[in-house]
ROVEXFI-810758 format. One record per residue (C-alpha): z, y, x; residue in one letter. Coordinates in Angstrom, 2 decimals, always signed. Layout:
BEGIN
up  north  east  resn
Z  Y  X  a .
...
***
This chain:
BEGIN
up  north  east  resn
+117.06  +180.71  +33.43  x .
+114.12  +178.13  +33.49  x .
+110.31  +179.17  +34.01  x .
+108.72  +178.91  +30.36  x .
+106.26  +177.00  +32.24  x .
+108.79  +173.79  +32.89  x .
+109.69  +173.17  +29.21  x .
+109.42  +169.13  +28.40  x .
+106.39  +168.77  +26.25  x .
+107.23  +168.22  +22.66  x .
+104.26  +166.14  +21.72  x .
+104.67  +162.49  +21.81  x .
+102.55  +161.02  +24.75  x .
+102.49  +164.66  +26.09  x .
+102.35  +165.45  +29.87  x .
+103.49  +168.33  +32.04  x .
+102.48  +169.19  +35.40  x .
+102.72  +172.16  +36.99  x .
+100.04  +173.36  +38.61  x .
+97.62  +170.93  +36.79  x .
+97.31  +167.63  +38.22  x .
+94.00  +168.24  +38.87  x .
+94.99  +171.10  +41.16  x .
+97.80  +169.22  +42.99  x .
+95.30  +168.06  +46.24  x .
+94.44  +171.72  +46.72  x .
+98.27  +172.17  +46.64  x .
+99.01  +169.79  +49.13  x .
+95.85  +171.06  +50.92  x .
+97.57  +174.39  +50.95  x .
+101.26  +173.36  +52.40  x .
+99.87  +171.21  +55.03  x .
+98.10  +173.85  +56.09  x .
+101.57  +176.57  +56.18  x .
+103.69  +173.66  +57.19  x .
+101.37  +173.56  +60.38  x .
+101.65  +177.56  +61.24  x .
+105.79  +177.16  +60.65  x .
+106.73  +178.42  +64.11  x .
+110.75  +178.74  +64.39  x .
+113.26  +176.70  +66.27  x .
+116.16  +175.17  +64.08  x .
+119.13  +174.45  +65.66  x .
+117.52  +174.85  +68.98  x .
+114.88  +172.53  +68.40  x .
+111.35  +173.77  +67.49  x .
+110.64  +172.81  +63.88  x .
+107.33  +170.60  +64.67  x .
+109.65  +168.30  +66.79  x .
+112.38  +168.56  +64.04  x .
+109.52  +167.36  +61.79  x .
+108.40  +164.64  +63.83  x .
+111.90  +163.51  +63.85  x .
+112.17  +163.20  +61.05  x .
+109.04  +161.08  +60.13  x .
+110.23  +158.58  +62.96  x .
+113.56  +158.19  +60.90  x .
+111.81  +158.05  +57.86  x .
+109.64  +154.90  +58.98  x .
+112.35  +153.73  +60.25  x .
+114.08  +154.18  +57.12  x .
+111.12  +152.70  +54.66  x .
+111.17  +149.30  +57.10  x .
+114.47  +148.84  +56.86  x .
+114.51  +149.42  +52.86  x .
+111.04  +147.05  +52.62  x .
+112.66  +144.14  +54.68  x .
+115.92  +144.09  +52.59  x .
+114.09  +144.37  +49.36  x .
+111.54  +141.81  +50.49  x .
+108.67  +143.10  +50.00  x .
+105.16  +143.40  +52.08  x .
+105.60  +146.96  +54.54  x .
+102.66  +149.25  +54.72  x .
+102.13  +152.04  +56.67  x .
+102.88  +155.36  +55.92  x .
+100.42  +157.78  +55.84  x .
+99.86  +161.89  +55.58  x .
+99.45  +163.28  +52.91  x .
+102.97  +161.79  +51.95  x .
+104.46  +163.30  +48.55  x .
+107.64  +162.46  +47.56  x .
+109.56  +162.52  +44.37  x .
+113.02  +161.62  +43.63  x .
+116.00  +160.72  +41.29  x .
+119.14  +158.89  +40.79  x .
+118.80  +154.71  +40.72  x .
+120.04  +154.93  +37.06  x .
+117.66  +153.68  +33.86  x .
+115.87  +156.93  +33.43  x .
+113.53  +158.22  +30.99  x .
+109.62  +157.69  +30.70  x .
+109.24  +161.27  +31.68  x .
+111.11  +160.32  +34.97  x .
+109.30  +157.52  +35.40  x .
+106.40  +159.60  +35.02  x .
+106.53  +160.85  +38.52  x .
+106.57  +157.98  +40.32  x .
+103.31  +157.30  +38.80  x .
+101.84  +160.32  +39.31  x .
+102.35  +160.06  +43.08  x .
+101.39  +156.53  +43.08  x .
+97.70  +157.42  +41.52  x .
+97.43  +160.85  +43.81  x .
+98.29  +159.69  +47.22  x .
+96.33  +156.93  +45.78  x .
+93.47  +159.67  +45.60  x .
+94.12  +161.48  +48.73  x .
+94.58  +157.87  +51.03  x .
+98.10  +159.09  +52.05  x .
+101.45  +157.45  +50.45  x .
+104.03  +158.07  +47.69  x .
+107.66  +157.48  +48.96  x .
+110.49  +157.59  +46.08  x .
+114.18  +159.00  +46.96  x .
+116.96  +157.17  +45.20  x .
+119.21  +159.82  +45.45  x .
+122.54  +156.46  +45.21  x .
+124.97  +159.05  +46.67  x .
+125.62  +161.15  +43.03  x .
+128.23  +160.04  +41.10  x .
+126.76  +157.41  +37.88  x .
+128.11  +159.50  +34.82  x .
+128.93  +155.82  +32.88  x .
+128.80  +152.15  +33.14  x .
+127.62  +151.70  +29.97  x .
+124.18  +151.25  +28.53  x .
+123.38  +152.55  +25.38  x .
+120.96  +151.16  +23.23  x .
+119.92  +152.68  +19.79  x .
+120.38  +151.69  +16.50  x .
+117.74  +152.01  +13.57  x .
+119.84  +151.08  +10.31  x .
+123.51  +151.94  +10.73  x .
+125.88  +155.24  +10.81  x .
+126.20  +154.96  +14.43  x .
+123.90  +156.12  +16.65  x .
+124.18  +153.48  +19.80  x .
+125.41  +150.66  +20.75  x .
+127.74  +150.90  +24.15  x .
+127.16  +147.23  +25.93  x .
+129.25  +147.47  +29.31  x .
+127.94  +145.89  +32.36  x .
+131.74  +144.76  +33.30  x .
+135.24  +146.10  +33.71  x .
+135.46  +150.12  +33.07  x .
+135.63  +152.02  +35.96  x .
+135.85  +155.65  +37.07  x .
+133.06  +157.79  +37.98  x .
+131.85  +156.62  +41.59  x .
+128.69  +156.79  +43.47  x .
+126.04  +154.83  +42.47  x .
+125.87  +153.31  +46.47  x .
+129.55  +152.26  +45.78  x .
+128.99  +150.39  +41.89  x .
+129.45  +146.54  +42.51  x .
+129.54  +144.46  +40.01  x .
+132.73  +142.81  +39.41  x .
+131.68  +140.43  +36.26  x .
+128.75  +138.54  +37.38  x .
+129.29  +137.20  +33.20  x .
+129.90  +140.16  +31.79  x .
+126.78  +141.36  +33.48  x .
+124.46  +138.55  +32.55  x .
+125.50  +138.44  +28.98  x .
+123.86  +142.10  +28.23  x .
+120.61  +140.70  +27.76  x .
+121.46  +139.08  +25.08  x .
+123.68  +141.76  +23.85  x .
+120.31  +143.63  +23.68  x .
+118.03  +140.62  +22.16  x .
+120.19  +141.27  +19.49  x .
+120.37  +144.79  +19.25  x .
+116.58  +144.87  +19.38  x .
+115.47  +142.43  +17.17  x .
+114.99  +144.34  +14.25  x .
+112.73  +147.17  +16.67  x .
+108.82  +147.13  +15.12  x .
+108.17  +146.28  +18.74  x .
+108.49  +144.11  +21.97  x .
+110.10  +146.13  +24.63  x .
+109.61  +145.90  +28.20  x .
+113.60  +144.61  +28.92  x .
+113.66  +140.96  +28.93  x .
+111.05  +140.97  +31.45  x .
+112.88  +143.78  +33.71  x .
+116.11  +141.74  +33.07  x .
+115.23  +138.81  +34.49  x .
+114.10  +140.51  +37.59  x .
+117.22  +142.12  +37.48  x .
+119.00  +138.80  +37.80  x .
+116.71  +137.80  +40.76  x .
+118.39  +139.81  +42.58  x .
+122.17  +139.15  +41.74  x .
+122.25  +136.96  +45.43  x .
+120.46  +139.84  +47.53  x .
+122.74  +142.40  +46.41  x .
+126.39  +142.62  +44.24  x .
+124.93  +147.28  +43.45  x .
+124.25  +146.90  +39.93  x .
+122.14  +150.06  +40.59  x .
+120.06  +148.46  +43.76  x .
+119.24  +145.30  +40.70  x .
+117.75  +147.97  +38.64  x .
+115.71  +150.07  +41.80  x .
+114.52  +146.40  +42.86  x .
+113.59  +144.84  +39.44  x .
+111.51  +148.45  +38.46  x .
+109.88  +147.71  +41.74  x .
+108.91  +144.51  +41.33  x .
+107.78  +145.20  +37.64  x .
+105.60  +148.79  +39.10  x .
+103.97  +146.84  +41.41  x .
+103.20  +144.18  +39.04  x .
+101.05  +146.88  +37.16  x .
+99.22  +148.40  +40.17  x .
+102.10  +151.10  +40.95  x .
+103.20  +150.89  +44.95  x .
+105.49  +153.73  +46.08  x .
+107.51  +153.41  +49.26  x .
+111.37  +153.30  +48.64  x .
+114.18  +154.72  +50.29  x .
+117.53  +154.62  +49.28  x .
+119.93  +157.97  +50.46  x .
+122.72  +155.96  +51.93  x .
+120.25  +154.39  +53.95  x .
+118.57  +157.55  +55.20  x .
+121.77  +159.56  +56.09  x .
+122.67  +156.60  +59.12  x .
+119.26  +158.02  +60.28  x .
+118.90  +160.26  +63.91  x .
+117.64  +162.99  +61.78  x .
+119.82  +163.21  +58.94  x .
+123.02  +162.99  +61.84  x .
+120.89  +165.92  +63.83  x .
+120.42  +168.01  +60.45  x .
+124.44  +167.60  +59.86  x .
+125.09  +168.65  +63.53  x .
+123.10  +171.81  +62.74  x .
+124.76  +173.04  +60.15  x .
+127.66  +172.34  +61.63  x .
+127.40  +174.47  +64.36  x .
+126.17  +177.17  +61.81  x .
+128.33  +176.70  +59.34  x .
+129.87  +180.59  +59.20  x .
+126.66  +181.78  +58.11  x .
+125.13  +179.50  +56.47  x .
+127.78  +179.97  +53.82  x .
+127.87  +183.64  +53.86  x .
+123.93  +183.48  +52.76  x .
+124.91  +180.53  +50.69  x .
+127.10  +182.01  +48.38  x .
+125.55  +185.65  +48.56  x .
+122.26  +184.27  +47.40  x .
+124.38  +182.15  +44.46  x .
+125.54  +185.53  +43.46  x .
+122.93  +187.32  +43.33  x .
+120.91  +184.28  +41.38  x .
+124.13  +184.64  +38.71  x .
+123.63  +188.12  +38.23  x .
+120.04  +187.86  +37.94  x .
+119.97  +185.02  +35.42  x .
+123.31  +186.39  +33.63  x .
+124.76  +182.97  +34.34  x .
+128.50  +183.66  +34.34  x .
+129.87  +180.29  +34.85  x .
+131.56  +179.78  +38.50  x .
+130.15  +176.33  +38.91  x .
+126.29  +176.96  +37.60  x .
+123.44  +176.52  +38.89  x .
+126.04  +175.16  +41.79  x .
+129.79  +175.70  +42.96  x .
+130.39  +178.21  +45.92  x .
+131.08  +176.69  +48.91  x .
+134.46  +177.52  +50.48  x .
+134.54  +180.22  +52.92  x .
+137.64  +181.46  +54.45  x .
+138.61  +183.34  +57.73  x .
+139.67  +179.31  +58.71  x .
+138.00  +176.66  +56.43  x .
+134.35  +176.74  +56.25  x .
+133.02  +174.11  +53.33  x .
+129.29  +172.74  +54.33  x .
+126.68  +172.20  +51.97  x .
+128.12  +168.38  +52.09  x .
+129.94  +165.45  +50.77  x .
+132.30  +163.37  +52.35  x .
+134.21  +159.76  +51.65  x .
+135.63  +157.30  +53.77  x .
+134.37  +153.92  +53.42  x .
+136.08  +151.84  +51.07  x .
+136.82  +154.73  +48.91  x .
+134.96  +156.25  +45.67  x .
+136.08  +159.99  +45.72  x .
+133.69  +162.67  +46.83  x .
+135.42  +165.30  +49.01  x .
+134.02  +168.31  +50.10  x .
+132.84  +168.30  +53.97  x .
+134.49  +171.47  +55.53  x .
+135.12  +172.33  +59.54  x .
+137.89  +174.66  +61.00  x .
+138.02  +176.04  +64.20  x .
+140.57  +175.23  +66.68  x .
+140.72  +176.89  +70.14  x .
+137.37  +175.44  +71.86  x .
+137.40  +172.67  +69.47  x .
+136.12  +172.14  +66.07  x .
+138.15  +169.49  +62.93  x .
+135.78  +167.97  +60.67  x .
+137.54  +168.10  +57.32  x .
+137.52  +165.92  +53.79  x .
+139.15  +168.31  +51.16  x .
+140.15  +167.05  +47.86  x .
+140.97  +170.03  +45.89  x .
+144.48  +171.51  +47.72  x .
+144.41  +168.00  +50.17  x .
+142.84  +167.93  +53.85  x .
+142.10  +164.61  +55.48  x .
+141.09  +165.17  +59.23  x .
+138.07  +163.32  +60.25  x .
+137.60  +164.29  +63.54  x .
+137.27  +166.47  +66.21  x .
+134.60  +167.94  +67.67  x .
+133.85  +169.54  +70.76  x .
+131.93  +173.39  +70.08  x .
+130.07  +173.00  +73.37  x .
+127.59  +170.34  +72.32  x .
+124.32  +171.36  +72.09  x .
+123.00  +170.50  +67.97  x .
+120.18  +168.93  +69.53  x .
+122.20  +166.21  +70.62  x .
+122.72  +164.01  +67.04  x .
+125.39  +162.65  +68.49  x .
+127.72  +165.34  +68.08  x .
+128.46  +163.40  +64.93  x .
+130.08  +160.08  +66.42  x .
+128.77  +157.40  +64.60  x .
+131.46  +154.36  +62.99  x .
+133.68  +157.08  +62.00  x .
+134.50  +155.32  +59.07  x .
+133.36  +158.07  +56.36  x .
+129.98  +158.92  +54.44  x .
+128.16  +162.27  +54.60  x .
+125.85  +162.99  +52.11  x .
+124.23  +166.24  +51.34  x .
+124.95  +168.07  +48.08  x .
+121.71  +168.81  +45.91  x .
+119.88  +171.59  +47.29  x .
+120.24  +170.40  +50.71  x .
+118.40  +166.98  +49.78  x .
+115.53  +169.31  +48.50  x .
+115.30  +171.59  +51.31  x .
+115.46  +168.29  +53.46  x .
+112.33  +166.58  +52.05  x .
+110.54  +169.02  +51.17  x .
+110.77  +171.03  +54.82  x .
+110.84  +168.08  +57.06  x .
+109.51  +164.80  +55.34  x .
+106.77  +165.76  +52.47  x .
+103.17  +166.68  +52.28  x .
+104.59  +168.07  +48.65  x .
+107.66  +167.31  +46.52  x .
+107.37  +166.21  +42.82  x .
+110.38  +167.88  +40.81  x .
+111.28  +167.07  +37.42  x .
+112.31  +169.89  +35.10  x .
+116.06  +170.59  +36.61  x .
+115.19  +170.10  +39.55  x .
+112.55  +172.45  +40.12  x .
+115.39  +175.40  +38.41  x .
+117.57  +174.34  +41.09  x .
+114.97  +175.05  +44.08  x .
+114.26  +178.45  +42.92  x .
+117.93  +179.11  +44.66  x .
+117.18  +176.38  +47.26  x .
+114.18  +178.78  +48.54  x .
+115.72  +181.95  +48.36  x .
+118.59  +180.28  +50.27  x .
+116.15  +179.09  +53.50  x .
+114.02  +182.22  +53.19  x .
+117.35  +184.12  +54.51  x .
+118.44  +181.13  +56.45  x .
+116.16  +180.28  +58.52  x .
+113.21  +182.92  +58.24  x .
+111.13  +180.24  +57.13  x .
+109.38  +179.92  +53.64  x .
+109.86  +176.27  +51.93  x .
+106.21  +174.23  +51.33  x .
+105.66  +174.53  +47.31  x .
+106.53  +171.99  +44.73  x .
+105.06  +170.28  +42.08  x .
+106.96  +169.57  +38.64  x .
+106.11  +166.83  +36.52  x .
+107.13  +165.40  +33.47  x .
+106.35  +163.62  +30.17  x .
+107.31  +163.12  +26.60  x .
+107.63  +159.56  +24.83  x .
+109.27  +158.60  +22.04  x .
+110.05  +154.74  +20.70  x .
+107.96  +153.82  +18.10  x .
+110.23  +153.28  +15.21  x .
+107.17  +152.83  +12.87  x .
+107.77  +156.22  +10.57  x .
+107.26  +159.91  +11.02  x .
+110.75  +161.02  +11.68  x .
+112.42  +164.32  +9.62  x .
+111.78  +167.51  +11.01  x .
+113.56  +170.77  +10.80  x .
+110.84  +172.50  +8.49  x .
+111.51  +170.12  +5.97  x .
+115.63  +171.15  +6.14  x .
+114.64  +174.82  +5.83  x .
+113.02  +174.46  +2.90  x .
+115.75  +172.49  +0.94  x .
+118.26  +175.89  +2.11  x .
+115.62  +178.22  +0.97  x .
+115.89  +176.55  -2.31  x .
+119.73  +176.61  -1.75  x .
+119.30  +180.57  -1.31  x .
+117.03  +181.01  -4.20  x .
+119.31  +179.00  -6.34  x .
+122.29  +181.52  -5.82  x .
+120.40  +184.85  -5.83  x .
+117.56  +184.28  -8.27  x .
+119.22  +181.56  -10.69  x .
+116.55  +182.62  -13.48  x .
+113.50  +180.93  -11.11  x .
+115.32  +177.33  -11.40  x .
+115.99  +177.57  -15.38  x .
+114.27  +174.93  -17.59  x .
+112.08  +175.94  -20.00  x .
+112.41  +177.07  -23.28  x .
+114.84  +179.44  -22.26  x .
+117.64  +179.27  -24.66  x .
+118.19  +182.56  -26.54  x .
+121.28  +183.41  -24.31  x .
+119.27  +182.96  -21.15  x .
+115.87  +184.56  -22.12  x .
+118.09  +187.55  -23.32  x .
+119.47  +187.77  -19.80  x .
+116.30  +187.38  -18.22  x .
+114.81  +190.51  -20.17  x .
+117.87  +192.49  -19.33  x .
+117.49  +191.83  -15.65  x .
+113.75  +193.03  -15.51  x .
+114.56  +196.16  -17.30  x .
+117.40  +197.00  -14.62  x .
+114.61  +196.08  -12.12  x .
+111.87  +198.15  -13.63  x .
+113.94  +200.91  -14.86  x .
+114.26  +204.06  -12.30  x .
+117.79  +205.00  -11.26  x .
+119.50  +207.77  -9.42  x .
+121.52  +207.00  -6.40  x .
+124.70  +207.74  -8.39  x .
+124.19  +204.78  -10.74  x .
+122.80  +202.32  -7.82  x .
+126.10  +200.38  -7.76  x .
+126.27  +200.73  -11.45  x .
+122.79  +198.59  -11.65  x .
+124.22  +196.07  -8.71  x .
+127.04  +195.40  -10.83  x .
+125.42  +194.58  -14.18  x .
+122.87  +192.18  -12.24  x .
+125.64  +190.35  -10.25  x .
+126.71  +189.97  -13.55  x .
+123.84  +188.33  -15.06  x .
+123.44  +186.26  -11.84  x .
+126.86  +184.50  -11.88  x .
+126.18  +183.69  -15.87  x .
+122.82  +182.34  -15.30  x .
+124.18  +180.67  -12.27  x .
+126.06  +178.34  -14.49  x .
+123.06  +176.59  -15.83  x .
+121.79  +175.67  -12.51  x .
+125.01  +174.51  -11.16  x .
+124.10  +170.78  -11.08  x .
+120.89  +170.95  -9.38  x .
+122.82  +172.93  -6.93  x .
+125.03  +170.10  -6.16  x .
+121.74  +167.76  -6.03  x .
+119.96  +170.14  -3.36  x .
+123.70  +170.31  -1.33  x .
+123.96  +166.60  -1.71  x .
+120.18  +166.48  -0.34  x .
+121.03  +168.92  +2.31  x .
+123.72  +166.38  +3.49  x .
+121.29  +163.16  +3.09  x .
+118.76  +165.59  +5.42  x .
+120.84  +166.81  +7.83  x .
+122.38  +163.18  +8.75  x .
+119.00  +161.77  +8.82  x .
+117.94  +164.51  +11.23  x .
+120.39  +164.25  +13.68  x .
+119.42  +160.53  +13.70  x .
+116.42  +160.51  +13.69  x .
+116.59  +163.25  +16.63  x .
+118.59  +160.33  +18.46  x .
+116.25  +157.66  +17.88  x .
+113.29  +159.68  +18.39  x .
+114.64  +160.91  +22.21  x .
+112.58  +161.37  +25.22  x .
+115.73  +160.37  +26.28  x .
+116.02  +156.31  +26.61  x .
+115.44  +154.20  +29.03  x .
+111.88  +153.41  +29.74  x .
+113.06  +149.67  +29.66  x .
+113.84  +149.83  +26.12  x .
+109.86  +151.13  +25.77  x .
+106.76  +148.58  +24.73  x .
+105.25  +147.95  +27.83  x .
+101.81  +149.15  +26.16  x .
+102.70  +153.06  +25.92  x .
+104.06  +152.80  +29.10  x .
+100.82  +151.83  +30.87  x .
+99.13  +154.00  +28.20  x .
+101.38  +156.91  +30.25  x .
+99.96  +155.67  +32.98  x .
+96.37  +155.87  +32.73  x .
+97.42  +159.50  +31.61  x .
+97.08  +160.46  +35.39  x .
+94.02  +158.16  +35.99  x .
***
């Protein structure tokens, strides 16, 4: 399903970026040039004034995000390229992009702006950190009371203890590492912020900020829930809204053909259908009501000259509101603001959103940039219009345990011996042969050497099964050794594949490859 051209690098150190990153102003070059002869009318509104919009919501947006974090606001400036990803403890290759805007837009005098997409759901509350000497492969330190899945904009922290105490949960856990990672430091910008915000995930998006800028990387910040209160975002909502029929008739055509073309057969892969009935129309949308934690899916149903904005919860609608069909989607307030819920857009919309309205050029990692090949065919049909180009970027690092970890090669060997040992006993006897065994040995070469007719073929293939299971008593011990070593290899394989992850969080990472990663793009 994935272009061979977005595979994560498997070379420690290793960077991906597609096109090169040397080509990437000639890219941006190149969309601000078709974003500039884009000449349609969106929801009634010609798309340069959609776009200008939405860089007036944006600044907006970037002010209000710089004054609660406390930090210095500078302008924005075109070229502005974007990247994005949930406000969790991602991976170095994650990380990567944010520094690989940083040093372009660095290049180019624009800006780099990162979305932290806080409106997906945080898949734990745990941390895991990984062990070097033990049958388990992490350590789970929880960062308070368990909780169900929520959105990361709704994760408080309840334990202001609990929550302090993991650093030294992970002093511990780390002690024995062959290195000095980055997380102490991070931490206790972490706890800096415990009295400007109680969103364990906002701690983390703060502290990495701090410690990035600390090391000469300075990206603008937004958070999602911040930029859907925007005029924009409630204008873009309004639109589809009044579109919603067809939108998801092209929606879920385009999904279907994508399946067939990609042999995906799962109903919920790359993305779920939206619902699309002769009544209930689902848009491309989430919905919650404040003080709640459970995503429902945004749908509308026509009533008379009147429109209900639904919440639907699998079988379960929640009216919203009403709207009135005769407002013109120019008007953003054909979403009433202090309704009491959240709207969020799903996935594809967030890309189509930035990348068509906002960016100079978007930075995808590796899933992301499989999800926008359906996120351009979509718009293509949509809206006539064809969706600037992406970037994707990405790196490999690996913790440096301080050995060269097992690799597969060395497992294939061990059951090629494991093969041999079964089918060609005679290559694993000791020497001298005693008289039984050299006897058998002789007797199987002459069967070998000695021409047959197809009539006495199975006659042959029984006499030399025959010397193979009797010969295949003398090896039967080292058999057991190369299973037991098998075992020993396997286990240490699948842990050493753990430890050895691109996986972790870059916290847990010495702050000297990281910056090493860095200068990658310089």
């Amino acid at each position: 399903m994935s272009n061979p051209r977005w595979r994560a690098p498997s070379e420690d150190g290793a960077v991906l970026c597609v096109p090169e990153y040397h080509q990437l102003p000639n890219l941006v070059a190149q969309n601000q040039q078709a974003i500039s002869d884009i000449n349609v009318s969106i929801g009634g509104r010609p798309y340069h004034e959609a776009r200008q919009l939405a860089w007036e919501s944006l600044q907006q947006t970037t002010t209000q995000w710089a004054e609660w974090a406390g930090v210095a606001q500078t302008p924005l400036r075109r070229p502005l390229l974007m990247t994005g990803h949930q406000p969790e403890l991602y991976h170095p290759g994650v990380w990567a992009k944010n520094v690989g805007i940083h040093l372009l837009t660095h290049q180019l005098a624009g800006s780099g702006l990162n979305l932290n997409v806080d409106s997906d759901v945080s898949k734990t509350t745990n941390l895991k950190v990984p062990i070097s000497q033990t049958e388990k492969h992490d350590q789970q330190l929880a960062y308070g009371p368990p909780h169900p899945p929520l959105p990361y904009e709704d994760w408080q922290c309840h334990d202001e203890t609990a929550f302090a105490q993991v650093s030294e949960h992970i002093a511990e856990a780390s002690r024995k590492w062959p290195w000095k990672p980055v997380f102490p430091e991070f931490w206790k910008g972490v706890l800096q912020q415990t009295k400007r915000t109680s969103n364990i995930p906002n701690r983390w998006l703060l502290a990495r900020h701090q410690w990035e800028r600390q090391h000469e990387i300075a990206n603008h910040e937004i958070l999602m829930s911040q930029w859907c209160t925007t005029p924009f975002f409630r204008w873009l909502l309004s639109v589809f809204i009044a579109d919603a029929d067809h939108f998801a008739s092209v929606y879920n055509q385009e999904l279907e053909r994508y399946r067939k073309e990609h042999r995906i057969r799962s109903a919920n892969h790359p993305v779920a259908d939206l619902k699309h009935s002769t009544d209930l129309v689902e848009l491309p949308f989430w919905a919650w009501q404040e003080g709640t934690h459970q995503r429902c899916r945004l749908c509308i149903r026509k009533q008379n000259n009147a429109l209900e904005l639904i919440a639907l919860q699998g079988a379960h609608e929640t009216l919203i509101t009403n709207l009135s069909s005769g407002l013109s989607t120019q008007d953003s307030a054909l979403i009433p603001e202090h309704l009491g819920w959240k709207f969020r857009p799903k996935a594809l919309i967030t890309s189509m959103m930035f990348r068509l309205f906002v960016a100079d050029l978007f930075v995808h990692g590796i899933g992301g940039a499989v999800y926008d090949e359906l996120t351009d065919r979509i718009f293509q049909r949509f809206w006539k219009v064809k969706l600037p180009s992406f970037a994707v970027m990405t790196a490999t690092l690996r913790l440096p345990w301080g050995y060269v970890p097992l690799r597969e090669p060395q497992i294939r060997e061990v059951k090629h011996d494991l093969r041999t040992l079964h089918w060609n006993p005679d290559r694993w006897l000791k020497t001298p042969y005693t008289p039984e065994e050299q006897a058998l040995i002789q007797q199987k070469m002459r069967l070998l050497l000695q021409p047959t007719t197809p009539e006495k073929l199975k006659a042959r293939h029984d006499q030399l099964q025959n010397i193979r299971e009797t010969l295949h008593h003398s090896v039967e011990p080292l058999e057991q050794k190369k299973y037991q070593q098998l075992d020993q290899l396997q286990h240490q394989l699948k842990h050493d594949d753990h430890l050895f992850s691109r996986e972790h969080p870059w916290v847990f990472y010495p702050q000297e490859l990281l910056l090493k990663l860095r200068d990658r793009f310089a």
